[in-house]
N, C-alpha and C positions, 0 to 999 in steps of 0.2 A: 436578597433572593428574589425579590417582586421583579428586580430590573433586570435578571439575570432570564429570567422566565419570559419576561415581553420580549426581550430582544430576541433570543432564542426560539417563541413563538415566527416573530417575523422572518427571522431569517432561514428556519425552515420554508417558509411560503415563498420566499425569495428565491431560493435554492432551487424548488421544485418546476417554479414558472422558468427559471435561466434553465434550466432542464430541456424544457419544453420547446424553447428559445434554439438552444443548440441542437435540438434532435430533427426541428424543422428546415434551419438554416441547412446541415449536413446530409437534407434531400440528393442534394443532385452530386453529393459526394458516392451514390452508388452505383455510377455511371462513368466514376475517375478510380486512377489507380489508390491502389491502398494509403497511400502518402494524404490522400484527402481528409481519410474520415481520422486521420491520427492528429491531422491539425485541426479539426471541427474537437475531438476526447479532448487535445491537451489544451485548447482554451475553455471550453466549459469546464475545465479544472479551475483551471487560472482565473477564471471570474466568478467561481463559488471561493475561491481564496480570499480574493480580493472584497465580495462581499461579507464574508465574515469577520475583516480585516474594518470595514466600517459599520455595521451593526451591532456586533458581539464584543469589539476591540481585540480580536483574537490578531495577533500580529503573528507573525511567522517567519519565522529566522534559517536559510540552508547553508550548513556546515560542511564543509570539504570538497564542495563539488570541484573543485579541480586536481580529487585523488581518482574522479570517474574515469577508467582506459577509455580507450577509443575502439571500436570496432565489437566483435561477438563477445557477449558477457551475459554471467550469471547476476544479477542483484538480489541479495536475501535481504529483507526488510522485518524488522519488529510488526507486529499486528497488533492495534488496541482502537484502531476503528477505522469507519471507512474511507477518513481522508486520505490516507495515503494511497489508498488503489487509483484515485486517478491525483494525486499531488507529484507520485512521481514520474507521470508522464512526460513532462516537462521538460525533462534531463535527457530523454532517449529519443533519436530519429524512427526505430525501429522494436516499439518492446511490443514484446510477446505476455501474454497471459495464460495461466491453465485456472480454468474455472469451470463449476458444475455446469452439466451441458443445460438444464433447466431455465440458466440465462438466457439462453440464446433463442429458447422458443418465445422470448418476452414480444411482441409486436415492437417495429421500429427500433429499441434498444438491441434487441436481439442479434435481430438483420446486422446491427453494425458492428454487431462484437465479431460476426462472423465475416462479414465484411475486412474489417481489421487483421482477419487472421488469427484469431484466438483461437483455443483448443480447448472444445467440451469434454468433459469428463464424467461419467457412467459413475457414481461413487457406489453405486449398487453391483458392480460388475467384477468386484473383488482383486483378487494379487493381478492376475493375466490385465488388467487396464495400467496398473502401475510401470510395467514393463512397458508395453504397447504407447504410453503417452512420453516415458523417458526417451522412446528410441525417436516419440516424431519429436518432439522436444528438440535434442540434440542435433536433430536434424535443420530445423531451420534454426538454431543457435548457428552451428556452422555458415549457414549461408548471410548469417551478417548482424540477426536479430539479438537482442537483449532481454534473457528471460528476466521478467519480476515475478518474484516467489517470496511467498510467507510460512517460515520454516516449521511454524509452528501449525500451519495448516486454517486456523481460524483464530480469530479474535481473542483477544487475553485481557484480561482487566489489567489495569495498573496494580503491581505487587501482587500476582499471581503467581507462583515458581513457576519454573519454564520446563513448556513440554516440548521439546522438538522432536520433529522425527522423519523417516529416513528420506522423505524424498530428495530432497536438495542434495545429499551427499551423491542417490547413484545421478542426477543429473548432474554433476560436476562432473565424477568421474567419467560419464557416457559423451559430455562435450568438451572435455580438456581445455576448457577456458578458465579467465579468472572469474572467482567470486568478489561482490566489493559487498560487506555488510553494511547495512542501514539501522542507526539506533535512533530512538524517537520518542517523544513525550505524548505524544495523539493523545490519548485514555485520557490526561487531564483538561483539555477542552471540546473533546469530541466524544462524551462515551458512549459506549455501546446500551442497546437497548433504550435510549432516551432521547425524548428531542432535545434535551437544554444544554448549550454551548458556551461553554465558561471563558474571560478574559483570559490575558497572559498573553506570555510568548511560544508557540508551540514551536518547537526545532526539531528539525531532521541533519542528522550528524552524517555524512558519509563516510567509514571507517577506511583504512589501510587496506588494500586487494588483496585476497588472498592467491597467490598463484597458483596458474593449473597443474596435474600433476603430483598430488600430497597421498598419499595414504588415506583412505575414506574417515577412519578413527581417528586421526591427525587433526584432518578439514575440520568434522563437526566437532571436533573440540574449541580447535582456534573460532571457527565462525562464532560458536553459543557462546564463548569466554568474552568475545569481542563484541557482539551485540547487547548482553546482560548489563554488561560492567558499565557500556557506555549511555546505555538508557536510564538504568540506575541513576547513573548521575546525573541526568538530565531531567529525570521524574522529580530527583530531589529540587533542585531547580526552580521547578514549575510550579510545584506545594510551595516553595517560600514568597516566590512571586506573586500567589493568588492568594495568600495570607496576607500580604502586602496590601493588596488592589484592592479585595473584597472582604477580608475576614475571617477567609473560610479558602478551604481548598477541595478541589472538587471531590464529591463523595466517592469512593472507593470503596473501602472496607468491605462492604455489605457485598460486593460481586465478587469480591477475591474466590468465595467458598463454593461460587457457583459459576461455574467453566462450561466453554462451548459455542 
């Protein structure tokens, strides 16, 4: 646990400074078209991967990427921390974001979420924003972008029952494209509310596209059946491998009870 704690010390400080690294490097990306600041986001992904890949031994494995279509698409992803908000940039020429608008006042980080073309979100402004953000949503979905969306809205412990809900279903239905779910083990080396970063292999599985067009009650069935089942199996995975490595497997239990 000592070794797990130093490393995870540094690699947070690591993290922070490539942070710093990429937000200054992607200066004069706000002066280029939008194509700039999304290859400044998807490497400072790429080398907080990589660094955690040689301080933590966190290795990380992507499954299916060549079930990703091509062109305008929904991606729903598992949520159980923050690596996959920028891990799955990677895979997209054009993704799209919906996040609280609060982001965007951040100095510097902010600027480029808006930069990027993100889309703030008032979570204080009730049903009428829901509507209002599906219709711009849909709107540049059509013109060629890739929403990523987390269906369950925030962060989930590993082995939390699953809360979904309804956004993703009317944004499918409002852009008639395909959905491709994403199942994933994140929570057992990244979890939430802690700095410490546990070995293993963390995988992100890309599931079978759902096509556009389903009945709304249809979609969120198939999507939740299809992300649960395949996470499931990958969470188990993960506990037998870090019982392997370390002895232990990352602690859980204790956040299952408390969501949010």
């Amino acid at each position: 646990m000592v070794s797990v704690f130093l490393r995870s010390l540094l690699y947070n400080i690591v993290f922070y400074l490539n942070l710093v690294f990429w937000i200054l490097l992607g200066l004069p990306t706000y002066f280029m078209p939008r194509k700039g600041i999304i290859w400044i986001a998807t490497n400072w992904g790429r080398t907080s991967i990589w660094w955690m890949r040689i301080i933590c031994n966190t290795r990380v494995e992507y499954r299916g990427v060549e079930k990703i279509p091509a062109g305008p698409l929904i991606v729903a992803s598992k949520h159980q921390s923050a690596w996959e908000t920028f891990a799955l940039l990677q895979f997209f020429d054009e993704p799209l974001y919906i996040l609280k608008r609060e982001l965007t006042w951040l100095p510097l980080f902010g600027w480029y979420l808006l930069k990027a073309g993100m889309i703030g979100v008032n979570r204080s402004a009730g049903g009428r924003t829901l509507i209002d953000i599906t219709k711009r949503a849909a709107e540049e979905i059509r013109r060629g972008r890739q929403l990523l969306i987390f269906p369950e809205g925030t962060r989930r412990a590993v082995g939390a029952p699953p809360a979904y809900r309804n956004g993703v279903g009317l944004m499918y239905g409002a852009a008639g494209v395909p959905c491709i779910p994403v199942a994933l083990n994140s929570g057992l080396f990244w979890p939430r509310r802690t700095f410490l970063r546990y070995p293993g292999t963390l995988v992100m599985e890309f599931l079978d596209p759902i096509p556009p067009g389903l009945p709304r009650e249809e979609f969120a069935s198939r999507l939740q059946t299809a992300i649960e089942e395949a996470s499931d199996r990958l969470e188990k995975a993960g506990r037998e491998e870090q019982v392997r490595l370390i002895g232990f497997s990352a602690p859980i239990a204790a956040s299952v009870a408390d969501q949010g």
